[in-house]
N, C-alpha and C positions, 0 to 999 in steps of 0.2 A: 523484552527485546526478542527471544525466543520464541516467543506466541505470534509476534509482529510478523518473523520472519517464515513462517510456518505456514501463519495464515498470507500473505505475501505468493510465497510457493503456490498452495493451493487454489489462490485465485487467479493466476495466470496461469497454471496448468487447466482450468475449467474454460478459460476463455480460448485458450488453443484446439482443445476436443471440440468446444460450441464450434469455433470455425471449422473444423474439420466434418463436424456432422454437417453443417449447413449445407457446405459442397457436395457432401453426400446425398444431401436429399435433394439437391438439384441434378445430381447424376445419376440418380434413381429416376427421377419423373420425367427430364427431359431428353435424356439416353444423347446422342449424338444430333438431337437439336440443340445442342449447348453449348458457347464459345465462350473464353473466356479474353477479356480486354486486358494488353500487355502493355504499360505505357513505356514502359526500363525504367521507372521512377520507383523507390524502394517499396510501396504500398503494394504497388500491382505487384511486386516481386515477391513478397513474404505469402500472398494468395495462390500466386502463380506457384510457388516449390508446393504448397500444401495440395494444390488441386493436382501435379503430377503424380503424386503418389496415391492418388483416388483413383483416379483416371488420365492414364500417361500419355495417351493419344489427343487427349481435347484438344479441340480447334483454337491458338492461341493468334490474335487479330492486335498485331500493331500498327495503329494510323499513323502514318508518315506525312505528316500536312505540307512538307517541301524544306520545311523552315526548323527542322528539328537541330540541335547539335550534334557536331559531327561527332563527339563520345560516346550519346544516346543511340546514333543508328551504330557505330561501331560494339558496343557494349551489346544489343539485343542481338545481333549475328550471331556473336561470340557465342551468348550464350546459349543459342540456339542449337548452335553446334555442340557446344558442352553436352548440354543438357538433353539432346533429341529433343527438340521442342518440335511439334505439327504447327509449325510456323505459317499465319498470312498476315500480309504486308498489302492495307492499305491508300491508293493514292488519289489523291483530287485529280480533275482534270484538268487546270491549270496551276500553272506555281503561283505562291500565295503573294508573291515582290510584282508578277507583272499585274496580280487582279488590283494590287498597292495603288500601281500607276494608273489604272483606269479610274479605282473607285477613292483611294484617300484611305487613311488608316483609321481601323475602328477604334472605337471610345468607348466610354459608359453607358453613353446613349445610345450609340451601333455599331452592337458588336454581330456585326454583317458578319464577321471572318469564322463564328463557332461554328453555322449550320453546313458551308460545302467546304470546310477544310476538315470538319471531325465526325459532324452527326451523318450527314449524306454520303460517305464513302464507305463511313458503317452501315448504314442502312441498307446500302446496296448491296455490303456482303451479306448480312443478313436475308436475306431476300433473296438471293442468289444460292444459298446455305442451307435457306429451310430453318434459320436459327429463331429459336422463339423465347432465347432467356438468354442474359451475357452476364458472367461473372466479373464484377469490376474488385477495385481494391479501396475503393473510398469507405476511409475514415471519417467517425463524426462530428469529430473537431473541426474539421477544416473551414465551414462554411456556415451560416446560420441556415440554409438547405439541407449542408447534412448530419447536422443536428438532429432535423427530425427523423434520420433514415432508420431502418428498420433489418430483418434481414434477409425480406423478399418484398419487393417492391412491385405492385403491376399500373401500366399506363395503362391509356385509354385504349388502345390501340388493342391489347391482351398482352403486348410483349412485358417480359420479366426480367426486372434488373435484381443479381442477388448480390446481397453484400456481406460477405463472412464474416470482414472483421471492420464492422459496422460501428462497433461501441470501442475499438483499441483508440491509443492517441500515437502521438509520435515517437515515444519514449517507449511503446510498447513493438512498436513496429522497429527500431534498432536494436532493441533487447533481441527478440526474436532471428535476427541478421546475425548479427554477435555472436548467439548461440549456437546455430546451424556455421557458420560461419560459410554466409555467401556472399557469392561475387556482388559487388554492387555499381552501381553509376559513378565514376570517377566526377562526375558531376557536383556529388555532395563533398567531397574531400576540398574543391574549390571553393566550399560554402554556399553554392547557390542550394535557396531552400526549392525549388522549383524548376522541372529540368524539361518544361514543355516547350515550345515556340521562344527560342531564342530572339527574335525579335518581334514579340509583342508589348505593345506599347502601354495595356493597363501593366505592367510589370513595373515602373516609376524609375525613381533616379537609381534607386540602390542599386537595382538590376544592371541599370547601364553603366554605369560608374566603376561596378565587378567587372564587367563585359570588357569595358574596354583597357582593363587588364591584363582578364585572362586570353583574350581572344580579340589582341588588336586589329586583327586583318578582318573578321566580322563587323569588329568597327565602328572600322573605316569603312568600309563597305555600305555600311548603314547611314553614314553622312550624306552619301548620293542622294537619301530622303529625306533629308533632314529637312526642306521645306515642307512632309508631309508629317514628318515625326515629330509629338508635341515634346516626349520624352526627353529625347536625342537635344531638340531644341534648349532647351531647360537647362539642361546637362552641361552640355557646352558653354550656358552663358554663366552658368553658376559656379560651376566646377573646376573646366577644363578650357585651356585655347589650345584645338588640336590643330586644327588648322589655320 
């Protein structure tokens, strides 16, 4: 049980220096080409404390897609204040509910809403920045994508995605919180495992089922769409008669 817990010790303390050097060697190479992506979601946040103490100035780049929860934008303020964070924020050029009404809500099949409501608002600070590598917080749990991730990543393009803590899971990512003991997204204490796009519709019943718990006025709000939400739809017949 001693050995267990020894070795235990020792290999989370190896996987916090690995991430720590990681950051290091991308603030060595890429000096103030470097931003790191802040989503207020716990991942980007355990990245986010490690990379201020390397380098306290980074350029940290929260996308605001219009449709975030009001806790999320509240929460990354805060702690920007807290913390002196070199905070940039983000924004499409239209809200993501009126592009709703023109084009319909994405799917499996088109999901039209990732490229101008996430990748294309970053891209343009990028570009604007001079940025040529972005520190994200993605874990390799998450997805059979980042499964495969690594802990510097390059597209076609040249640009560098790095990811420190590439190999942790989720159990290592609240360890870490716990320990440090930081502020976190009020988000998670409500159980939502995901605190992106409050109403995105690959999100399923669960999601909305919490939602229209925690956050009846969101909604309801969201019933306005409910001939374009399949979600909402579902939900309603299966679940609930809100209205």
């Amino acid at each position: 049980m001693i050995i267990h817990q020894i070795n235990s010790k020792i290999y989370w303390e190896f996987k916090v220096k690995q991430a720590e050097k990681i950051i290091e060697q991308a603030v060595n190479i890429f000096r103030d080409n470097l931003a790191l992506a802040f989503s207020g979601g716990k991942d980007s946040l355990v990245v986010l404390h490690i990379a201020l103490k390397i380098k306290p100035d980074i350029k940290v780049v929260f996308n605001n897609t219009t449709v975030e929860f009001p806790e999320t934008i509240k929460f990354v303020r805060q702690l920007a204040k807290e913390w002196n964070i070199n905070l940039y924020t983000t924004i499409p050029e239209k809200h993501f509910l009126k592009a709703v009404k023109e084009r319909g809500w994405a799917n499996h099949e088109n999901r039209w809403c990732c490229n101008p409501y996430k990748k294309e608002p970053a891209l343009k600070f990028f570009k604007e920045n001079r940025i040529k590598a972005e520190i994200t917080g993605t874990i390799r749990t998450e997805s059979i994508y980042r499964r495969s991730l690594a802990p510097f990543k390059e597209f076609k393009d040249g640009f560098i995605r790095v990811n420190p803590i590439y190999d942790w899971n989720d159990k290592e990512v609240w360890e870490y919180i716990k320990q440090h003991e930081l502020p976190y997204n009020p988000l998670y204490d409500l159980k939502y495992r995901r605190i992106g796009c409050w109403c995105c519709p690959l999100n399923g019943i669960t999601h909305y089922k919490r939602l229209s718990k925690t956050h009846p006025k969101l909604y309801f709000f969201l019933t306005r769409f409910r001939p374009l939400h399949p979600s909402v739809r579902i939900l309603e017949k299966s679940f609930f008669n809100l209205l």
